[in-house]
C-alpha positions in Angstrom: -2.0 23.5 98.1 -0.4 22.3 95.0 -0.3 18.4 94.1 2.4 19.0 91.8 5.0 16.6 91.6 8.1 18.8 91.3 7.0 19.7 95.1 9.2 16.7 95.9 12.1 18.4 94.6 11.5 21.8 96.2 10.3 20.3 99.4 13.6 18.2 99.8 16.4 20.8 98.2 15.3 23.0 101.3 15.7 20.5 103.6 18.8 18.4 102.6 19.7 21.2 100.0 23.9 20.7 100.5 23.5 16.6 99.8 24.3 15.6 96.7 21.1 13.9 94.8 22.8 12.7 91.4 26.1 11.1 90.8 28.0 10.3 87.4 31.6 9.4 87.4 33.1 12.7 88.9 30.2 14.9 88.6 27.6 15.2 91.8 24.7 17.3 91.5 23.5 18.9 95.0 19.7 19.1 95.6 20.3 22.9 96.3 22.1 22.8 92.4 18.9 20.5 90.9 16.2 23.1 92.3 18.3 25.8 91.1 18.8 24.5 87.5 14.9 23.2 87.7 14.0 26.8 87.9 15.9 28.2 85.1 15.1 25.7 82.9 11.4 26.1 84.0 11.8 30.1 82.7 13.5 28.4 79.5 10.3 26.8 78.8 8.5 29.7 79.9 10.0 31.9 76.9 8.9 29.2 74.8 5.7 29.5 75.2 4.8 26.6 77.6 1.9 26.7 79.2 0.1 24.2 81.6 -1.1 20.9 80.5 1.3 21.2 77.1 4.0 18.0 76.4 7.2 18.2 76.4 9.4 15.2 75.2 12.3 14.3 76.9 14.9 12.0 74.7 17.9 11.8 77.5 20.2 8.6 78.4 20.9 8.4 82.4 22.9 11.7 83.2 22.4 14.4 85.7 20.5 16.7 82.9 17.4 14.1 83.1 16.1 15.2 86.7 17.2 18.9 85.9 14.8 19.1 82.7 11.9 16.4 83.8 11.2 18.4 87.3 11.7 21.8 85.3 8.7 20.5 82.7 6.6 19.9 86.0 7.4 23.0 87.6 6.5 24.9 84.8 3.0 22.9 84.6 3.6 21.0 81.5 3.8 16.8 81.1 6.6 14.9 80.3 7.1 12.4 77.8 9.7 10.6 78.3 11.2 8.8 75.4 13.7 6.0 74.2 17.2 7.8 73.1 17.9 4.7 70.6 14.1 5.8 68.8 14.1 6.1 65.1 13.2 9.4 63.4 10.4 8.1 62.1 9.2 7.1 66.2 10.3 10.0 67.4 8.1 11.7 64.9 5.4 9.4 66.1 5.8 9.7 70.0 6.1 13.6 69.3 2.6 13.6 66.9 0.7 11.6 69.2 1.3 13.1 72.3 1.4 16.6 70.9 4.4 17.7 72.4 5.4 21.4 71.7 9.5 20.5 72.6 12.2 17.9 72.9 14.9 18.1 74.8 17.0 15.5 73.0 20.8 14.1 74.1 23.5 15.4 71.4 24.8 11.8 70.6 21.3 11.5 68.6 20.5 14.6 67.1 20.0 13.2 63.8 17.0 10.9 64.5 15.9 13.7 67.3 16.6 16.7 65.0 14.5 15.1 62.0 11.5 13.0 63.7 10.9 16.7 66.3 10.7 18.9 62.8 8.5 16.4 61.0 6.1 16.5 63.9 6.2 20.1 63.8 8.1 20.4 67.3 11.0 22.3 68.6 14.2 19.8 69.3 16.3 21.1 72.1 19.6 19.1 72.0 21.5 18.9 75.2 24.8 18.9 75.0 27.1 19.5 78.0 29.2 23.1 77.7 26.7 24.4 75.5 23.8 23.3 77.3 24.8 25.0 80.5 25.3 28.3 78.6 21.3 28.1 77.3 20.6 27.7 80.5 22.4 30.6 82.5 20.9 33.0 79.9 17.5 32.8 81.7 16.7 34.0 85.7 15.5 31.0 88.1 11.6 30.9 88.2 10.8 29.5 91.4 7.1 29.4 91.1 5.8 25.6 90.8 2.8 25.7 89.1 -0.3 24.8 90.7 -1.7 21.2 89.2 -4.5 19.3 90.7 -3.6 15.3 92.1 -5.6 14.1 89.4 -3.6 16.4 86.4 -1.9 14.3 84.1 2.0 14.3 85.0 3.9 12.1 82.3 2.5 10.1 79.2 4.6 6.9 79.1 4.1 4.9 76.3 4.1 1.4 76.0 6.8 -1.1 74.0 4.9 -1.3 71.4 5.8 -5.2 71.0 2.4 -6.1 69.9 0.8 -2.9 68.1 1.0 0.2 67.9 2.6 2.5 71.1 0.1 4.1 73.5 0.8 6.6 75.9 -0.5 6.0 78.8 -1.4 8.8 81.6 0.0 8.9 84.8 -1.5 11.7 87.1 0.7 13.8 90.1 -1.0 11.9 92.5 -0.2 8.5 91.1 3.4 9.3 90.5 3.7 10.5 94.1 2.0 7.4 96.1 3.8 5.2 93.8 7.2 6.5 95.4 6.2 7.2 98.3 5.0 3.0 98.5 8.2 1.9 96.5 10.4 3.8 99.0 9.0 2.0 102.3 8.9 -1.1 100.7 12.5 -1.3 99.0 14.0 -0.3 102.2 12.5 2.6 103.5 15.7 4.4 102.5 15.9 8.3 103.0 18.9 10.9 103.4 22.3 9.2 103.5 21.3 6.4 101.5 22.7 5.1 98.2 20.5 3.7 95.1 22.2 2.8 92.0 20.5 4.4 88.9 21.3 1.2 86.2 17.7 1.0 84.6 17.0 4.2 82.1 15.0 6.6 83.6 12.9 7.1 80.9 11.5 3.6 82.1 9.1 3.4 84.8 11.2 1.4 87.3 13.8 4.1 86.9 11.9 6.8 87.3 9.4 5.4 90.3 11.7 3.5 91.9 15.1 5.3 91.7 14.6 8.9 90.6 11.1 9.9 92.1 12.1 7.8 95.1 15.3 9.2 95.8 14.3 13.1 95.7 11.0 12.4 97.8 13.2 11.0 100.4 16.8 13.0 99.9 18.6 9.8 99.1 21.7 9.8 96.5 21.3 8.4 93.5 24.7 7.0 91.8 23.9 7.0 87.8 25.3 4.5 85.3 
């Protein structure tokens, strides 16, 4: 049995696949919609070479495309590396370099820094920009294979602040991701379907990811995104 992550996502769209996992302003996203758009964008990554264990960063504020593409990187078998969107070319060329990430999926607002920093590391920037973003998508079929990753497979490489040296990315395996939601979502409430969390913290953080994103699809809870 596979200990990959994105078997949250999978395991609750067919369960509570009609409830609606993300919220912004007028848009919801169903967890039928999020598996759905996971696989797609899994077969995206697919034709671009992806195989397991390669990084992929993802440069996104808080908006329904974050879950979409960070599940689809798992899915696929590859490890996110979630990013600041207010980085600097010359970080994102660094958080790029050092992990060794192959793509970035970067929000249109900040193509510029994206764009430039992805091409100096010698990645492929993906800029996601809604309209035109959807159209990418719909031009591959839904791969609904999750890839097969071991508990103790690296998941995401978070990096630190960076306050007092140099940024380092530290690992965070499928298992790890998983217990740490599955604690957080007990102990903050033991919240599950029907249930509301407000998504205020970036998701690119670890609170927002553990604590709202991870916790919310592992248990079929709405999260509303700000």
């Amino acid at each position: 049995m596979s200990e990959n992550l994105a078997t949250i996502l999978t395991e609750t769209a067919a369960e509570h696949g009609d409830r609606t996992a993300f919220k912004l302003d007028d848009v919801e996203l169903s967890y039928s919609v999020l598996d759905g758009s996971s696989a797609r964008l899994a077969a995206l990554l697919k034709s671009k070479g992806l195989e397991p264990g390669d990084r992929v960063g993802l440069m996104l504020p808080n908006v329904p495309y974050f879950p979409a593409v960070y599940y689809a990187i798992l899915r696929a078998g590859g490890i996110v590396v979630p990013m600041n969107v207010l980085l600097k070319a010359r970080e994102v060329k660094f958080y790029v370099g050092d992990s060794g990430a192959k793509l970035l999926f970067a929000w249109h607002d900040f193509a510029d820094a994206a764009e430039k920093g992805a091409a100096e590391a010698g990645a492929e920037c993906i800029l996601v920009k809604p309209g035109d973003f959807e159209k990418l998508v719909l031009e591959h079929e839904p791969d609904s294979e999750v890839a097969d990753r071991a508990a103790d497979d690296t998941a995401v490489i978070l990096y630190t602040s960076g306050t007092t040296g140099t940024p380092k990315g530290a690992e965070l395996t499928h298992s790890n991701l998983r217990k740490n939601c599955e604690v957080a979502s007990i102990a903050l409430g033991d919240f599950g379907p029907g249930d509301t969390l407000l998504g205020a913290l970036p998701l690119f953080h670890s609170f927002g990811q553990t604590c709202t994103m991870n916790c919310a699809v592992l248990t079929g809870a709405r999260v509303t995104m700000l």
